[in-house]
C-alpha positions in Angstrom: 89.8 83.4 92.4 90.1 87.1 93.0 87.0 88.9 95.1 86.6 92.8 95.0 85.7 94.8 98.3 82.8 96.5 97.1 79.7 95.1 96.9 76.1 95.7 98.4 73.7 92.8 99.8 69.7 93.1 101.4 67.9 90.7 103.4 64.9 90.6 105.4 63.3 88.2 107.8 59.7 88.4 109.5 59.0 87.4 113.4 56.0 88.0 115.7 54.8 90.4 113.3 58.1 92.5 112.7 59.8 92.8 109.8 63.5 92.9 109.9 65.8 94.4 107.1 69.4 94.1 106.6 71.8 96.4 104.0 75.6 95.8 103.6 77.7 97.8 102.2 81.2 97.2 101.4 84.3 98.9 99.9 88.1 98.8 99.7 89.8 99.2 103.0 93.6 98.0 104.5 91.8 95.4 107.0 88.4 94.0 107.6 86.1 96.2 109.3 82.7 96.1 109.8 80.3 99.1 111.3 76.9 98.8 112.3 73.7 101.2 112.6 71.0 99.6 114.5 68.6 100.4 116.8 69.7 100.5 120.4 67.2 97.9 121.5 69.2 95.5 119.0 72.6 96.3 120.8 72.5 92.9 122.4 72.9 91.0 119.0 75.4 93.7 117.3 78.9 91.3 118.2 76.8 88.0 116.8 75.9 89.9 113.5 79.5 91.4 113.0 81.3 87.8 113.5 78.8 86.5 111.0 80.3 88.9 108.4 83.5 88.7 109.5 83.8 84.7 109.0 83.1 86.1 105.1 85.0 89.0 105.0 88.9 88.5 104.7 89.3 92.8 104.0 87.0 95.7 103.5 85.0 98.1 105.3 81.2 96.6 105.6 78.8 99.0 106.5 75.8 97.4 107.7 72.0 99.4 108.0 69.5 97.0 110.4 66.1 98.3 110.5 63.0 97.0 112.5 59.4 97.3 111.4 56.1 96.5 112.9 53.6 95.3 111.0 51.0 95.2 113.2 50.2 98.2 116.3 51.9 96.9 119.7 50.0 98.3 122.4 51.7 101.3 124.4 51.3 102.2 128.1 50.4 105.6 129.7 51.3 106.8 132.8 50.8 110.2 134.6 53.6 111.2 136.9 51.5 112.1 139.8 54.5 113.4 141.8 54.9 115.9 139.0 51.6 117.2 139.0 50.9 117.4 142.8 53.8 119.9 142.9 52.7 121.9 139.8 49.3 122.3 141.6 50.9 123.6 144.8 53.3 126.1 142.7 50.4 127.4 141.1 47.9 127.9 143.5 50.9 129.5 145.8 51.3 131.7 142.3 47.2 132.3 142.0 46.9 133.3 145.5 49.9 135.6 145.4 48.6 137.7 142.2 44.8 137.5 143.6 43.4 135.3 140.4 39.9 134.7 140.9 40.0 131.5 138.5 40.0 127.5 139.3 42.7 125.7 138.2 41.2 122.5 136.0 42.8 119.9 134.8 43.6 121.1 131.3 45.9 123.2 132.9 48.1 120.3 133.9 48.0 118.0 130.9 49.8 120.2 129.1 52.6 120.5 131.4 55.7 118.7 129.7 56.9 115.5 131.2 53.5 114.6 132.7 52.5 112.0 130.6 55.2 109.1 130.4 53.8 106.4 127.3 56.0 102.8 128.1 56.7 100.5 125.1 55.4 97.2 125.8 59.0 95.2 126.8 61.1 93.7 123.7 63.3 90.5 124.1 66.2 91.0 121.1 67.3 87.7 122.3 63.8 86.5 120.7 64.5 87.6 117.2 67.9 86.2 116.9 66.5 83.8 114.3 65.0 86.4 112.4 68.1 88.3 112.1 70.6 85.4 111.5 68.2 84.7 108.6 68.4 88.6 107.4 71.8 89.2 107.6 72.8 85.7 105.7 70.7 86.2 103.2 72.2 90.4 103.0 75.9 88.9 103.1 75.2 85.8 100.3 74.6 88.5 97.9 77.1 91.1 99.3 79.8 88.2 98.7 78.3 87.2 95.0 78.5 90.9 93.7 81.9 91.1 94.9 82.9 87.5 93.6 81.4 88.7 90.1 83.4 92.0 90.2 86.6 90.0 91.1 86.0 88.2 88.5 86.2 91.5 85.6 89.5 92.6 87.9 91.2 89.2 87.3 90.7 89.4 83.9 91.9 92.8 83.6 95.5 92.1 85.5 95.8 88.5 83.7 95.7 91.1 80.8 98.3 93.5 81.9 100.2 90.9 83.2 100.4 89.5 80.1 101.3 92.4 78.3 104.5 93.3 80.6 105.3 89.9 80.3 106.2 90.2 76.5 107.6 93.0 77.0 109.5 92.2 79.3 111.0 89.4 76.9 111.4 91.9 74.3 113.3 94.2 76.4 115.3 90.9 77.7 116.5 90.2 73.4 116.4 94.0 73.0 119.3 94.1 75.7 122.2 92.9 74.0 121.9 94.2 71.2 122.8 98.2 72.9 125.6 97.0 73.6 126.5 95.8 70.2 125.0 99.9 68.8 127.3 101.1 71.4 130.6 99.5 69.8 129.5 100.4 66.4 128.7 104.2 67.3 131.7 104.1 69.0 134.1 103.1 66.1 132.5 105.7 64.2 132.5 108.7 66.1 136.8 107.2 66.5 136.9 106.7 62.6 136.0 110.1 62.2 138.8 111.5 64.5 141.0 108.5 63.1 143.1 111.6 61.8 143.8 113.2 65.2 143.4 110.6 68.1 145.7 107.7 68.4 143.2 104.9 68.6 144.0 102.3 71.7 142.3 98.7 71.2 142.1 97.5 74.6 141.2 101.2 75.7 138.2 101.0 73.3 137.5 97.2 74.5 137.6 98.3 78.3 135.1 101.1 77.1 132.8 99.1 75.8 132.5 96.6 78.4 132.6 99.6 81.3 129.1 100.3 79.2 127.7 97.0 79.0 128.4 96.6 82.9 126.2 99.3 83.7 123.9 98.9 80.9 123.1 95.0 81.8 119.6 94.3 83.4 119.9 90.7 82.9 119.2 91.2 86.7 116.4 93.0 86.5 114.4 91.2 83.7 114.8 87.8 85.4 113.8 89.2 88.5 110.4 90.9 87.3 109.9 87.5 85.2 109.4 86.0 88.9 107.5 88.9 90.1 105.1 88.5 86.9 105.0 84.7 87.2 103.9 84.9 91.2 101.4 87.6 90.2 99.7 85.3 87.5 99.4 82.6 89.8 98.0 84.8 92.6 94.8 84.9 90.5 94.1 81.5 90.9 94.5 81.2 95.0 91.0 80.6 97.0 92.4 82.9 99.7 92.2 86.7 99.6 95.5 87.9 97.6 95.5 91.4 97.5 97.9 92.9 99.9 100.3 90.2 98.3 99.4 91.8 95.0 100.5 95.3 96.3 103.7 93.7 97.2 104.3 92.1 93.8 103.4 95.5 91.8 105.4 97.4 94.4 108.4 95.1 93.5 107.9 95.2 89.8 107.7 98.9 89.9 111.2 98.9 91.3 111.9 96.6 88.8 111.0 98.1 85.8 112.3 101.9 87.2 115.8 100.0 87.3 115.6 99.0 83.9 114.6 102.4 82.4 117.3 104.3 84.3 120.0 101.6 83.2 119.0 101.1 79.5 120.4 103.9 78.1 118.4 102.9 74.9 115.6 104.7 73.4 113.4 100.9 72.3 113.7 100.0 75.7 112.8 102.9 77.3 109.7 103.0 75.1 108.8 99.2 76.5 109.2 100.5 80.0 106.9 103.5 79.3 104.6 100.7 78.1 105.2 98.3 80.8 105.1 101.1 83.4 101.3 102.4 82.3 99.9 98.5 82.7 101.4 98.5 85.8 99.6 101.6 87.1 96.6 100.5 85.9 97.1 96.8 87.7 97.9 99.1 90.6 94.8 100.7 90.7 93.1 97.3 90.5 94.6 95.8 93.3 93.7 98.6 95.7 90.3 97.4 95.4 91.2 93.3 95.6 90.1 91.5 99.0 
């Protein structure tokens, strides 16, 4: 069973009046590799989360988005930095004293010096939430897997298709083969005939032609060969495991296969079926790129 590499899950979870949310995002990439933005306070629990994903993830790049919310006010701390504004005062009464400034310095003065006022989070324990987000990110990556398992689905369907289609043609280009051959002797002993007046026609020189010709014209070779190349693909689509980067190598192969064939033919039928052949293999190509 074939599984794309893109595909999008969301979870959430709720503890000690948070709410935690969880987006992943996934698409087509040489190796499994997962990303995560989170907020630093979450840092702690960022290697747990990715080796979550990556126990499910066989290839793809997996963008994951974690977000906290309070649902309720937590109470916040102020502090004055008392340091900081004895040495304010003393700078500017040195400074009022200098110019000859009449006026009292009041406290409004200071609180608006930056930095004075420190405001301290109450402390958070990540460890504490664990649960929370092992529930979020489970519940983001069940439905990050099933959209990519229902995607896989359409893309098996599509190269069973294709693979198909090269397959018979592939057999038609296999019966088509002998036959050039054959054309070749009989356009042969015409274009002679018509000369018949001025060449002195050799037998075994003519024979020796014609199997010169269908030396280099057989792809017996070729046809067989891309017949297992098609045969391995086919059954590819039924493994549990990921099968993509065995996929490139089977279209890579068949490519090569089918380019031998076109460039050895020297027949215009079967250079139609490899044009044919040649345009579903592009298009399984560009399937497989996306294939975990």
């Amino acid at each position: 069973m074939l599984n794309s590499m893109t595909g999008y899950g969301y979870g959430e979870a709720c503890f000690d009046e948070r709410k935690f949310t969880i987006e992943l995002k996934s698409v087509n990439h040489r190796y499994c590799e997962v990303v995560f933005r989170m907020p630093r306070v979450m840092f702690p629990l960022e290697d747990r989360l990715r080796q979550i994903v990556k126990k499910q993830i066989g290839r793809g790049r997996v963008d994951a988005y974690v977000s906290v919310q309070d649902t309720q006010q937590k109470p916040r701390q102020v502090q004055v930095d008392k340091t900081l504004a004895v040495a304010y005062y003393k700078e500017i009464e040195e400074l009022r004293a200098l110019l000859s400034i009449n006026s009292e310095i009041e406290v409004k003065d200071l609180v608006t010096i930056p930095d004075m006022f420190i405001i301290q989070e109450s402390a958070e324990n990540a460890e504490e939430w664990w649960p929370a987000m092992e529930l979020a990110i489970n519940k983001a990556l069940a439905q990050l897997l099933n959209m990519r398992a229902v995607e896989g689905v359409k893309l098996g369907a599509d190269i069973e298709k294709r693979i198909k289609n090269i397959s018979e043609l592939n057999d038609a280009i296999a019966t088509r083969a002998p036959l050039v051959v054959i054309d070749y002797r009989k356009r042969l002993n015409q274009c002679l005939a018509e000369w018949k007046n001025e060449l002195t026609l050799d037998a075994n020189r003519l024979e020796s032609e014609v199997v010169l010709f269908a030396d280099r014209a057989n792809i017996t070779e070729e046809t067989v060969r891309l017949t297992s190349h098609l045969e391995q693909a086919f059954k590819c689509l039924t493994y549990p495991e990921p099968v993509g980067r065995r996929l490139d190598f089977l279209v890579q192969e068949m490519n090569r296969e089918i380019n031998t064939i076109g460039s050895k033919a020297n027949d215009l039928q079967i250079t139609n079926m490899v044009v044919a052949a040649k345009s579903d293999l592009e298009k399984i190509r560009e399937q497989v790129q996306n294939i975990e």
